[in-house]
Structure formats: C-alpha cells, structure tokens
C-alpha positions as CSV (number, residue, x, y, z in Angstrom):
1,X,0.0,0.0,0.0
2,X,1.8,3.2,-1.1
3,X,1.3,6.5,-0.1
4,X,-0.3,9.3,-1.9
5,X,0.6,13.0,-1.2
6,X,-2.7,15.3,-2.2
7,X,-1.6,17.9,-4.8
8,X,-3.2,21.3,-4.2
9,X,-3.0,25.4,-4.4
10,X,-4.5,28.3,-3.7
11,X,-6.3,29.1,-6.8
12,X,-9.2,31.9,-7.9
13,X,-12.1,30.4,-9.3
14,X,-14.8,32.4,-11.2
15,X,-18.2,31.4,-9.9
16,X,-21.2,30.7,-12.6
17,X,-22.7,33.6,-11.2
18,X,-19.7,35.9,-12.3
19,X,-18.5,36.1,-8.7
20,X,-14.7,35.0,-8.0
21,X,-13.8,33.5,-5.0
22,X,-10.2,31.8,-3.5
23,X,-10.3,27.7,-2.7
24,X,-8.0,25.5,-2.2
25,X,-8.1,23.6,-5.7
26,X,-7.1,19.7,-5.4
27,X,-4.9,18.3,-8.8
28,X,-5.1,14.3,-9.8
29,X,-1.9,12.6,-11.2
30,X,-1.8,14.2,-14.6
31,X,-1.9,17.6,-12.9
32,X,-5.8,18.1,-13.8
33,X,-8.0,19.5,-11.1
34,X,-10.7,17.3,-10.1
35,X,-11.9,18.7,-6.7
36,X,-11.7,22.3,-4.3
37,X,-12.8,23.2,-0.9
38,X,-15.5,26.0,-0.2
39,X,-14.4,29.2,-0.4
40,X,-11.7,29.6,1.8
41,X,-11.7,30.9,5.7
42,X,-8.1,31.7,7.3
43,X,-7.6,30.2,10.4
44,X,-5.1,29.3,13.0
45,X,-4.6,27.1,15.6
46,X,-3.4,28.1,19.2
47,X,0.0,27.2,18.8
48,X,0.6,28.5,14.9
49,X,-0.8,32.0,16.3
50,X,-1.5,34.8,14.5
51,X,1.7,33.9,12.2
52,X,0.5,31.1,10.4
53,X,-3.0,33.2,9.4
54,X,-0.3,35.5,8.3
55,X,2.0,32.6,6.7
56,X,-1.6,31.2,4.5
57,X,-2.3,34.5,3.5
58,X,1.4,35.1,2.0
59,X,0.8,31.5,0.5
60,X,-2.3,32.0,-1.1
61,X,-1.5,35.8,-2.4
62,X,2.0,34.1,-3.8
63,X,-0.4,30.9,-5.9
64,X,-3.0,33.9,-6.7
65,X,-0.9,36.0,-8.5
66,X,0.8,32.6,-10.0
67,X,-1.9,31.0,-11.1
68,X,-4.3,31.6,-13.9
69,X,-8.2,32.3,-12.9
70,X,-10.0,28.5,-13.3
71,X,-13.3,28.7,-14.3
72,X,-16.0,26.5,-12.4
73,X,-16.8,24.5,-14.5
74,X,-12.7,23.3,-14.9
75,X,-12.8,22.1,-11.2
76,X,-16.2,19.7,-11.3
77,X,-15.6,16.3,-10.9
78,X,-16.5,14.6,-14.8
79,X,-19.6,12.6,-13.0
80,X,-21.2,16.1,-11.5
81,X,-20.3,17.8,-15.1
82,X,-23.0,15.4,-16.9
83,X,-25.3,15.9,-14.1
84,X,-25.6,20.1,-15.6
C-alpha cells in the first residue's frame, strides 16, 4: 500500500454567477484538477498563532498572483459535469 501525497493550491475560481472566490483547488496525477474546498476561511490554531494566518495568506496571495483564474466548470468532478 503506497502513499499518496494530495496535490493542491490556492487558486481563484470564477463562480457561474460571475462572482470569483479563492479555494484551495485539489490536482489528480496528470496535474488536472478534479476537486476544491469552499471558499476559503483563514484560520489558525493556538499554537501557529497569528503567524501562520499570516504565513496562508502570504501563500495563497503568492499561488494567486501565480496562477491563472480557473473557471467553475474546470474544477467539477466529470460525474457532476453530466449531471448540468
């Protein structure tokens, strides 16, 4: 049994609505992505203090301004596209 490391970024994602919002976007093994978390929240445990809220933001401004804008659509697994 082998372990697998999850693949993901900070990315923008345009919203059917128009709207854009940051997620954490989750890539597959050919580098496609196939899966991203709601919009995200910065938060920080006890012990990372106000530092690591600080450290995520600097990571997901650095993958924002990296990164090209994905579109919904882009991020749906294939089974929920043919379900639209």
């Amino acid at each position: 049994m082998g372990s697998e490391t999850m693949v993901w970024n900070y990315r923008i994602v345009r919203h059917k609505k128009g709207h854009f919002a940051l997620h954490e976007v989750y890539y597959d093994e050919d580098e496609r992505p196939f899966g991203m978390t709601e919009p995200i929240d910065f938060v920080a445990d006890a012990d990372e203090g106000p530092e690591g809220v600080i450290n995520a933001l600097e990571a997901a401004l650095a993958d924002a301004k990296a990164m090209p804008v994905l579109e919904y659509d882009e991020v749906l697994p294939d089974d929920e596209k043919q379900k639209r």
